[in-house]
Backbone as CSV, one residue per row, in Angstrom:
resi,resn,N_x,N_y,N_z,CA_x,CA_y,CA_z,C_x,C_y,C_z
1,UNK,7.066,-29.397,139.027,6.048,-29.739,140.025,6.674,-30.601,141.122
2,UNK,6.234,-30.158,142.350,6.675,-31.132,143.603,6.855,-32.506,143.372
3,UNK,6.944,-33.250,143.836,6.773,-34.600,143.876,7.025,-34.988,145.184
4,UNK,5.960,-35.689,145.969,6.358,-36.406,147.608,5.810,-37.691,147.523
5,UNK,6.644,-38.511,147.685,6.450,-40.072,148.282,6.848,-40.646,149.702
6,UNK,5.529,-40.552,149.588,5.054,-41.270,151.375,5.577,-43.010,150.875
7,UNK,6.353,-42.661,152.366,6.903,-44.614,152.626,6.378,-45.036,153.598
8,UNK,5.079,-45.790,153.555,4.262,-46.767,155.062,5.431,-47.310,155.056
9,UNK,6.097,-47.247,156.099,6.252,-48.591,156.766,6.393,-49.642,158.158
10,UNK,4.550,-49.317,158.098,4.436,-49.585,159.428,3.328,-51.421,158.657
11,UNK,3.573,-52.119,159.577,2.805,-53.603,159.243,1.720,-53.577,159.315
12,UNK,0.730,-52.334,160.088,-0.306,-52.935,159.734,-1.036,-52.063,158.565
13,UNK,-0.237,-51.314,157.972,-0.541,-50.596,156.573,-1.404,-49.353,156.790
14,UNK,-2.518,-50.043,157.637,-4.283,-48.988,158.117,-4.489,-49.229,159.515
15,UNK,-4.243,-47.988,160.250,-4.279,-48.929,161.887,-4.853,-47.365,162.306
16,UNK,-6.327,-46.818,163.000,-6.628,-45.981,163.610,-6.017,-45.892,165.123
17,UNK,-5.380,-47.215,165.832,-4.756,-47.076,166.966,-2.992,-46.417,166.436
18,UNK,-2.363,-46.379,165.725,-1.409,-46.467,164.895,-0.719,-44.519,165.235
19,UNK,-0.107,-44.430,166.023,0.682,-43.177,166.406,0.824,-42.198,165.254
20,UNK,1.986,-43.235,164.307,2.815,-43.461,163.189,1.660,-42.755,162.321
21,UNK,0.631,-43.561,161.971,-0.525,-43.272,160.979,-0.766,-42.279,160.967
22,UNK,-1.578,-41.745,162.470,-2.308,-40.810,162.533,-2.101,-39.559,162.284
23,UNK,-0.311,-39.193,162.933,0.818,-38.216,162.576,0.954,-37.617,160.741
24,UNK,1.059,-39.325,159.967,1.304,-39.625,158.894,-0.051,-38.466,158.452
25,UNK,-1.393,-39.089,158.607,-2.713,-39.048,158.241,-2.663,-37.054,158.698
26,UNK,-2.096,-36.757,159.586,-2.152,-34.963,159.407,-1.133,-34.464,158.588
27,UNK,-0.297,-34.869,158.494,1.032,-34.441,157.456,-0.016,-34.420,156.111
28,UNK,-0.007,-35.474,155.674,-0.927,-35.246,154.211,-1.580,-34.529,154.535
29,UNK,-2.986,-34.393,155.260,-3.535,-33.096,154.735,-3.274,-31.974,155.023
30,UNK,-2.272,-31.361,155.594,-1.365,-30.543,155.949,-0.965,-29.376,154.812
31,UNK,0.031,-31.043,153.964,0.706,-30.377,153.027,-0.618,-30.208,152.054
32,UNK,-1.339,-31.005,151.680,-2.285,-30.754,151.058,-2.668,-29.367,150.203
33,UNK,-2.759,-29.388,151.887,-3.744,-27.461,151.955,-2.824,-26.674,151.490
34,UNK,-1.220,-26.266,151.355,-0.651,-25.698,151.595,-0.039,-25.856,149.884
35,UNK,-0.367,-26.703,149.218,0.724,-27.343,148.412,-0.641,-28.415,147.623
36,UNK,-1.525,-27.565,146.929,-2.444,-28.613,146.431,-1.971,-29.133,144.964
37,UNK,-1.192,-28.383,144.474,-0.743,-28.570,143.040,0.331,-30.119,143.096
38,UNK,0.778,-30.324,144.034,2.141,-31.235,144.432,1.248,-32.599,144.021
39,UNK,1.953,-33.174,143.652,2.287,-34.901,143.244,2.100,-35.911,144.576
40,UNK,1.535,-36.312,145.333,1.767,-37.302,146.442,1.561,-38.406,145.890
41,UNK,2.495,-39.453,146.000,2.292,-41.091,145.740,3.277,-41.922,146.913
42,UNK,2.425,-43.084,146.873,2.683,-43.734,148.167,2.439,-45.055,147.983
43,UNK,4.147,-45.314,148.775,4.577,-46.994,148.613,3.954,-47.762,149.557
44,UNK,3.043,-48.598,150.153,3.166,-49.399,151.392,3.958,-50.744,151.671
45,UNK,5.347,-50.665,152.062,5.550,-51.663,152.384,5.379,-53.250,152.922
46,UNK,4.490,-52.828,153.567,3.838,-54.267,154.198,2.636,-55.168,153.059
47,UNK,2.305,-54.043,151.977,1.175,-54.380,150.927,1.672,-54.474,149.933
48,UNK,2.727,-54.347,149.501,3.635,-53.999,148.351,4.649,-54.790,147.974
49,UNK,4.756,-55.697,146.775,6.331,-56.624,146.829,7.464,-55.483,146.832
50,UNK,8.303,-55.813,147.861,9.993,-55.337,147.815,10.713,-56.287,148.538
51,UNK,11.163,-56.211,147.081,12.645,-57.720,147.121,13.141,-57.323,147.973
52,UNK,13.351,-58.527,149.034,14.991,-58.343,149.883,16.063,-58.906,148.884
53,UNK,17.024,-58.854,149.657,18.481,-59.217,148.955,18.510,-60.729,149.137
54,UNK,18.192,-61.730,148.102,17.950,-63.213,147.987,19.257,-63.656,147.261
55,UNK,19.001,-64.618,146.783,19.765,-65.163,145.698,19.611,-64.952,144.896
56,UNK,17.976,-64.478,144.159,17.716,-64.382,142.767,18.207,-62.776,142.933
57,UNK,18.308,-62.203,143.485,19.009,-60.607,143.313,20.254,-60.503,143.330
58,UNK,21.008,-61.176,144.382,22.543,-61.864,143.725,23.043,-62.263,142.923
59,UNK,22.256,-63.321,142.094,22.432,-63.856,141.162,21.862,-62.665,139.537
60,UNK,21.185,-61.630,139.819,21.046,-60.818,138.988,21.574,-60.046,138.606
61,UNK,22.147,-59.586,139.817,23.359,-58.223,139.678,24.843,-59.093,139.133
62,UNK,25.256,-60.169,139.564,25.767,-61.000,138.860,25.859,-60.696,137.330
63,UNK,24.807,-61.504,137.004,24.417,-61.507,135.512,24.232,-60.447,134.803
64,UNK,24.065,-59.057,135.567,23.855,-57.999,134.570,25.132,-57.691,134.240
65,UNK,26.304,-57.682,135.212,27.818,-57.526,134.859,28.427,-58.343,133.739
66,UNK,27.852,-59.162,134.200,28.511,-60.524,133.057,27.970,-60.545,131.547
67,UNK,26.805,-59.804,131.434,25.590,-59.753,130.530,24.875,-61.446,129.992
68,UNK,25.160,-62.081,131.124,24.034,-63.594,130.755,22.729,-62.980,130.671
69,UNK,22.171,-64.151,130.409,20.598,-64.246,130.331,20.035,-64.543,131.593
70,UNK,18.856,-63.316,132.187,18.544,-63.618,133.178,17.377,-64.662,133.751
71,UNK,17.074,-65.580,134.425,15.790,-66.829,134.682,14.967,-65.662,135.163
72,UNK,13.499,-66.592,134.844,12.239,-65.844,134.936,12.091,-64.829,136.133
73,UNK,12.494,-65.810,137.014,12.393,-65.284,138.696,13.523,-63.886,138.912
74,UNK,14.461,-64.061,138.548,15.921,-62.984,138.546,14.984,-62.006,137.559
75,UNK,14.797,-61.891,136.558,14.044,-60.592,136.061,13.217,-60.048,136.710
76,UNK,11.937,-61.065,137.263,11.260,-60.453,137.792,11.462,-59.361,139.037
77,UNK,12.387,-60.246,139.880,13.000,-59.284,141.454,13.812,-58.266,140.806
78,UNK,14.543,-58.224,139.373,15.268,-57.206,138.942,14.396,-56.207,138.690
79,UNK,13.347,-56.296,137.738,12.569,-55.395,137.704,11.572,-54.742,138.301
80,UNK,11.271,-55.866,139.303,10.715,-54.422,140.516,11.465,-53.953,141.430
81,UNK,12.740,-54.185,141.401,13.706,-53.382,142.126,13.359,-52.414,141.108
82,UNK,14.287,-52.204,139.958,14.187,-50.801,139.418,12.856,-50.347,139.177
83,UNK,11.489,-50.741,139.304,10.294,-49.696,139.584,10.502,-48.905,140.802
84,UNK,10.470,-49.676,141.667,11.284,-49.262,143.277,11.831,-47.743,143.194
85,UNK,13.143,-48.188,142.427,14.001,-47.128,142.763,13.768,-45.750,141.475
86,UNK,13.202,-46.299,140.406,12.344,-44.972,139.942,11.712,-44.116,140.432
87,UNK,10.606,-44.757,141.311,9.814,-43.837,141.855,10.225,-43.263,142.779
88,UNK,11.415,-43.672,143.967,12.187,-43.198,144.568,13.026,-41.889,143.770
89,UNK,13.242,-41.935,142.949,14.229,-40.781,142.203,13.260,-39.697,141.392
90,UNK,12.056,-40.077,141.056,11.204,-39.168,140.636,11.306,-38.066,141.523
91,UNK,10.963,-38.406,143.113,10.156,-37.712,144.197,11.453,-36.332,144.449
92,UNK,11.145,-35.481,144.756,11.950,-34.353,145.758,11.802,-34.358,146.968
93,UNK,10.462,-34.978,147.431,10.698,-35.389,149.522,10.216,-36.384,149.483
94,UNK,10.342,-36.781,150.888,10.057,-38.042,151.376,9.544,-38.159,152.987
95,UNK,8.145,-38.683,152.761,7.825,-38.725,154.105,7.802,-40.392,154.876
96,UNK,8.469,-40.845,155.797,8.682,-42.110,156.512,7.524,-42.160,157.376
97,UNK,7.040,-43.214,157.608,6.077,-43.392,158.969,6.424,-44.956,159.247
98,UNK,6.856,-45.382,160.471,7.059,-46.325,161.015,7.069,-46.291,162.707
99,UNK,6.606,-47.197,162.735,6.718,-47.780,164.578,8.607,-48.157,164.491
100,UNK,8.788,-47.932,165.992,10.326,-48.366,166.079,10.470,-49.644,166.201
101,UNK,11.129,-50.716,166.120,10.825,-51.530,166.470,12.291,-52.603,166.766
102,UNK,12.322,-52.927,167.992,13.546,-53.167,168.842,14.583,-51.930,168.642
103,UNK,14.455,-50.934,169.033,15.624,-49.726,168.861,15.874,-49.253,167.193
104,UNK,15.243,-50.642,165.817,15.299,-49.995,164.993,14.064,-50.031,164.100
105,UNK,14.775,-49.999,162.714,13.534,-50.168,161.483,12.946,-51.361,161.096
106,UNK,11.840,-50.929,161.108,10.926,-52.663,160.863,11.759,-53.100,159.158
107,UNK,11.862,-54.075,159.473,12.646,-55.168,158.286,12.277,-54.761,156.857
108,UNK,11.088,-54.334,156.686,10.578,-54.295,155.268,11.544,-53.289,155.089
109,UNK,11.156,-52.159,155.930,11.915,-50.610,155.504,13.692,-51.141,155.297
110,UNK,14.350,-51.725,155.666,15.614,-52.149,155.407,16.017,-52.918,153.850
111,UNK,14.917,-53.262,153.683,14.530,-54.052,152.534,14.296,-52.736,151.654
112,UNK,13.557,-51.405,151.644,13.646,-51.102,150.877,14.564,-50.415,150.797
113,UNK,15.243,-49.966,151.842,16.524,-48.978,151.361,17.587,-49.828,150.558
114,UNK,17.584,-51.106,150.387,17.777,-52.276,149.777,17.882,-51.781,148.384
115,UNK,16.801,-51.141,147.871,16.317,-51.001,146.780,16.476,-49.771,146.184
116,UNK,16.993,-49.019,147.124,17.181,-47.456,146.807,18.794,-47.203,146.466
117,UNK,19.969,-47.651,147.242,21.016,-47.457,147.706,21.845,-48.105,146.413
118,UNK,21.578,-47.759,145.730,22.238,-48.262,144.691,23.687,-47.541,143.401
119,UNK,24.566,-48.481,143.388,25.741,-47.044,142.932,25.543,-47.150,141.664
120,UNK,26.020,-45.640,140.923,25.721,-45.069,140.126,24.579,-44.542,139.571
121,UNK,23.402,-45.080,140.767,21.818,-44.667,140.809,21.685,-43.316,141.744
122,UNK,21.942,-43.380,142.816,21.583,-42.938,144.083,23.316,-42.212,144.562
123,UNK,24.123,-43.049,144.732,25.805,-42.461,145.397,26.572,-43.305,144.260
124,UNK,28.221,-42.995,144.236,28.921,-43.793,143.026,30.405,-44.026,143.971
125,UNK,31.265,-44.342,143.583,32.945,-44.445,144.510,33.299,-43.407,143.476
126,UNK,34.285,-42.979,144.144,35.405,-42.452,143.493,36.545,-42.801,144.188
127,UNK,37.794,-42.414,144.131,38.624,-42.254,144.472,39.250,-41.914,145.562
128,UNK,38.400,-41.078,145.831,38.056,-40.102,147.698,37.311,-40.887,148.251
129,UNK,36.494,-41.850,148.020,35.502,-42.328,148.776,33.809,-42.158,147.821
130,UNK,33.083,-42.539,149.035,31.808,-42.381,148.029,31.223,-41.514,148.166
131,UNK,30.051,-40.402,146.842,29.503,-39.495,146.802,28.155,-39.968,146.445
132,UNK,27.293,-38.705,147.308,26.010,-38.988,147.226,25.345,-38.545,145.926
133,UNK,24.480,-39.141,145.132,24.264,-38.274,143.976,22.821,-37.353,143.831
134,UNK,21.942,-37.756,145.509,20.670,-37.126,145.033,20.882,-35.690,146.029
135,UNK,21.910,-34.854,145.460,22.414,-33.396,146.291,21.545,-32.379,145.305
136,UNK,20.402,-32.474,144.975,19.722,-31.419,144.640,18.413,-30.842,145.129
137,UNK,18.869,-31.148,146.434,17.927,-30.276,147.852,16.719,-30.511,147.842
138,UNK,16.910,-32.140,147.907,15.659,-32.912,148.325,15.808,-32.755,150.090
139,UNK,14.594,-33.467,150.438,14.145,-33.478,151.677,13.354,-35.143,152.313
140,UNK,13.483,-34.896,153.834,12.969,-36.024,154.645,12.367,-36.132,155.637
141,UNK,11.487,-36.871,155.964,10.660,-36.521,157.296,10.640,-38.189,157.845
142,UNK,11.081,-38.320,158.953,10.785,-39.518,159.625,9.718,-39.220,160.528
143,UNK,8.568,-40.172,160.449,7.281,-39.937,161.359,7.417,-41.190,162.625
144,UNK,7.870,-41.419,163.283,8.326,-42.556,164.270,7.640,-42.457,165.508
145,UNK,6.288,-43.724,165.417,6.168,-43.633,166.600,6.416,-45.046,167.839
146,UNK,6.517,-44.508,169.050,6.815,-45.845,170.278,6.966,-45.546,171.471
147,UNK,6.832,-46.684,171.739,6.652,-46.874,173.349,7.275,-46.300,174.371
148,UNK,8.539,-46.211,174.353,9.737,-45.848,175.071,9.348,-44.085,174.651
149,UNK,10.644,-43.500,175.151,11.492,-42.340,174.793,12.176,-42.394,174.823
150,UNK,12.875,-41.227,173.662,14.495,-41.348,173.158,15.084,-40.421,173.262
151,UNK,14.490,-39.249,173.857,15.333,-37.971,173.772,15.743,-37.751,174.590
152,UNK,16.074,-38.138,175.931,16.317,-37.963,177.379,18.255,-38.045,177.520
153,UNK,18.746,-38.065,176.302,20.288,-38.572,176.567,20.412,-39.428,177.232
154,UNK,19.621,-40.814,177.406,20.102,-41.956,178.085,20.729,-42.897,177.888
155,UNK,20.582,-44.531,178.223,20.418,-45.593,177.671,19.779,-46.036,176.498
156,UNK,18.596,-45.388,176.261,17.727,-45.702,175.543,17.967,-44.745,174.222
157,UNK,18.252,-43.525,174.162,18.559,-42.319,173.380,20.068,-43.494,172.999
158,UNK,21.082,-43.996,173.479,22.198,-44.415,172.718,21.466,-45.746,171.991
159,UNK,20.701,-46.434,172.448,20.441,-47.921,171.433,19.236,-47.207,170.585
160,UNK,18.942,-46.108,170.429,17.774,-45.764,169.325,18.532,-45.577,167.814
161,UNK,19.079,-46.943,167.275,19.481,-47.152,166.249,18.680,-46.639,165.213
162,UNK,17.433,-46.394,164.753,16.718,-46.093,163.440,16.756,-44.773,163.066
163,UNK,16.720,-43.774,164.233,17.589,-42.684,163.821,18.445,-42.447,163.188
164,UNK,19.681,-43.442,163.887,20.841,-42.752,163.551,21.088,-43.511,162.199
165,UNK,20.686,-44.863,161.562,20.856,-45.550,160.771,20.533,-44.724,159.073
166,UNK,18.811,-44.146,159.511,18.351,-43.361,158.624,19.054,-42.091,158.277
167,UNK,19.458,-41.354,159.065,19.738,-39.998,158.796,21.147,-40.286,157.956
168,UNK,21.866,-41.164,158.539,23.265,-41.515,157.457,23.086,-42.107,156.496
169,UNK,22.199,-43.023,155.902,21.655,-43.741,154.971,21.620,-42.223,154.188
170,UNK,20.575,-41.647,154.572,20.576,-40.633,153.488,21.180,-39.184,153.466
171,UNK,22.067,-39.214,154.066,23.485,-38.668,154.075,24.177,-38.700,153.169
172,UNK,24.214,-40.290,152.921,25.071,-40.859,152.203,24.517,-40.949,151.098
173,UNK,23.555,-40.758,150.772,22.936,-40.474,149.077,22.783,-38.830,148.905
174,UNK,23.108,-38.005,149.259,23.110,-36.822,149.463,21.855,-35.655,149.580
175,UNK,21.124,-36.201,150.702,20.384,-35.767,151.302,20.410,-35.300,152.946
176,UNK,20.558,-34.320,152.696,20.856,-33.828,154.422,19.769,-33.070,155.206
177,UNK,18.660,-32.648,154.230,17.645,-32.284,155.149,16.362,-33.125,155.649
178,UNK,17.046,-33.560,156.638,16.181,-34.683,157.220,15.825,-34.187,158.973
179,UNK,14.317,-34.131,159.135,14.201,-34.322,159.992,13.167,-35.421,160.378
180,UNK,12.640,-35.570,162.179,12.418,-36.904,162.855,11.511,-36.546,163.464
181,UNK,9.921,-36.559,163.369,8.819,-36.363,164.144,8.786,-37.281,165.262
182,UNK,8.856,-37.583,166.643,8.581,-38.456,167.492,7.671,-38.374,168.558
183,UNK,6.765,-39.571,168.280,5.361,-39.771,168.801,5.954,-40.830,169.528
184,UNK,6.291,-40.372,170.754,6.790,-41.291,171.877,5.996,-41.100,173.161
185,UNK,6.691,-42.377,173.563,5.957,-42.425,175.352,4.790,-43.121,175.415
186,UNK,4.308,-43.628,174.482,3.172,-44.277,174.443,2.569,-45.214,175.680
187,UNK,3.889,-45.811,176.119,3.688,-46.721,176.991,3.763,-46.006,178.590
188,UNK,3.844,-44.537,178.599,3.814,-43.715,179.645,3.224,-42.520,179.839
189,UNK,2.748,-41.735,178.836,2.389,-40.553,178.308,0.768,-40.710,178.286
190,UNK,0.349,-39.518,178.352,-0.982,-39.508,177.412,-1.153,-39.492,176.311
191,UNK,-1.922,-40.281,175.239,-2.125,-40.123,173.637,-2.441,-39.272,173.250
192,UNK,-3.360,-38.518,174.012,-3.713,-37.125,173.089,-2.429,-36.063,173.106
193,UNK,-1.467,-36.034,174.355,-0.576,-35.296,174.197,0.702,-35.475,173.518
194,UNK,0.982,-36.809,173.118,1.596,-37.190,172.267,1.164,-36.791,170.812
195,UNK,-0.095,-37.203,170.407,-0.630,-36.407,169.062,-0.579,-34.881,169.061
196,UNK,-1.365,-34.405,169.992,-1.055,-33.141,169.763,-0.010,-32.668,169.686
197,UNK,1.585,-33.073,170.438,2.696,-32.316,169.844,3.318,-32.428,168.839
198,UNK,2.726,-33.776,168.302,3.454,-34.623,167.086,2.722,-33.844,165.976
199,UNK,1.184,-33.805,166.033,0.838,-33.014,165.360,1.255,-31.762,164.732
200,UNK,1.799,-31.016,165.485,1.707,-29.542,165.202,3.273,-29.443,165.004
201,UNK,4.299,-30.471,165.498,5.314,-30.369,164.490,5.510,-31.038,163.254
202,UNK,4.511,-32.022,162.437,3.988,-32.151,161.492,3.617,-30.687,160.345
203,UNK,2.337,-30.313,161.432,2.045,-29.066,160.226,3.173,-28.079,160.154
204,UNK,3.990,-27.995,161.192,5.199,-27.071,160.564,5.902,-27.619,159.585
205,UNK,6.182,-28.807,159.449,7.128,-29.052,158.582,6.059,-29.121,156.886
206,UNK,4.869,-29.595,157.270,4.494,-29.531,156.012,4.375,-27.897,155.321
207,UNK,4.101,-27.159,156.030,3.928,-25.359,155.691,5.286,-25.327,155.558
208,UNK,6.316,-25.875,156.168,7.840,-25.194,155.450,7.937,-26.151,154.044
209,UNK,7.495,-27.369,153.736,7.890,-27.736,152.552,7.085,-27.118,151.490
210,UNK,6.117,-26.942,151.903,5.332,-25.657,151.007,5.739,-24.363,150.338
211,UNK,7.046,-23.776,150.995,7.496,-22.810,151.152,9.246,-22.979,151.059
212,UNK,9.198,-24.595,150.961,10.931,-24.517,150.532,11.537,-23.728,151.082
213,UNK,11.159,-23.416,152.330,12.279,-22.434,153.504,12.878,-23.442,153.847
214,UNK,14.440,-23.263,154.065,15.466,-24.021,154.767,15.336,-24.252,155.949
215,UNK,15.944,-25.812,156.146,15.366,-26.256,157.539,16.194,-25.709,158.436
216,UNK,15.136,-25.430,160.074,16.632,-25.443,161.265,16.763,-26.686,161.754
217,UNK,16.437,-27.173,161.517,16.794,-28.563,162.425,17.590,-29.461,161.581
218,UNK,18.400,-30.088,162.474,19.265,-31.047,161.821,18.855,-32.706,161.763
């Protein structure tokens, strides 16, 4: 059976003004229709504890090498890291929704790839370098919406860091079919025409994950 986990990670969790959301909010019922048997579960970042990288997570990964005894607090951030990254490894896709925010990813979302990126979980070293380990033709959808535009080959297209950050992030865990819905222009565009195109490349992608046809887009 499918499995898709939606990642909010936009701050205000529920926002009807919300690009990101609304995009988000047709994708689900999208795939829905198309794919009613499938699994959807969904993290919200902004509502949800995910450890950043502290001391008590330093000090854990520490201690699991060493095999000490871990303090109350170090278990606790240990173990909802690995709920984290369970449910992350359950899933076969993954749908993102976030606002951009300064050229990249709002902080939480950094925080959780925090939680995902983990070796011998997710990628391992070898010898050659490092290999991704989730290469069994999972999938990704970034739902991104903002103010600016990024596709113009400009200035702005070179500092649109969350792109390029994401797509190698999970590159590097061995996931390569990723694509990037963008609900841009906000601050220049009309909204309805921004939804509407965002929209309807939404329902394509949800009818192709329905259908596990190989992506064209890179």
């Amino acid at each position: 059976m499918e499995r898709v986990l939606v990642i909010n990670a936009h701050p205000r969790v529920v926002s009807a003004d919300s690009l990101s959301l609304q995009v988000l909010d047709h994708f689900i019922s999208q795939y829905r229709a198309h794919s009613p048997e499938s699994v959807l579960e969904q993290i919200d970042l902004y509502r949800e504890h995910v450890p950043a990288i502290d001391v008590n997570l330093l000090n854990g990964w520490e201690k699991l090498e060493t095999r000490e005894l871990l303090t109350e607090d170090e278990e606790k951030v240990m173990g909802r890291m690995a709920e984290i990254l369970q449910q992350f490894k359950r899933a076969t896709k993954y749908v993102i929704a976030m606002p951009l925010h300064n050229f990249n990813v709002p902080s939480r979302l950094k925080d959780y790839l925090d939680n995902i990126i983990i070796p011998q979980e997710t990628f391992r070293y070898t010898e050659s370098g490092s290999e991704g380990l989730l290469t069994d033709g999972r999938s990704v959808v970034v739902i991104q919406g903002s103010d600016g535009i990024y596709t113009e080959n400009d200035w702005y297209s070179e500092v649109e860091y969350s792109h390029k950050y994401l797509k190698s992030m999970f590159e590097f865990l061995g996931i390569t079919d990723y694509q990037i819905i963008r609900a841009q222009g906000h601050a220049v565009l009309d909204k309805k025409d921004i939804l509407d195109t965002s929209r309807l490349a939404a329902a394509e992608i949800a009818e192709r994950w329905s259908g596990d046809k190989p992506s064209e887009v890179g």
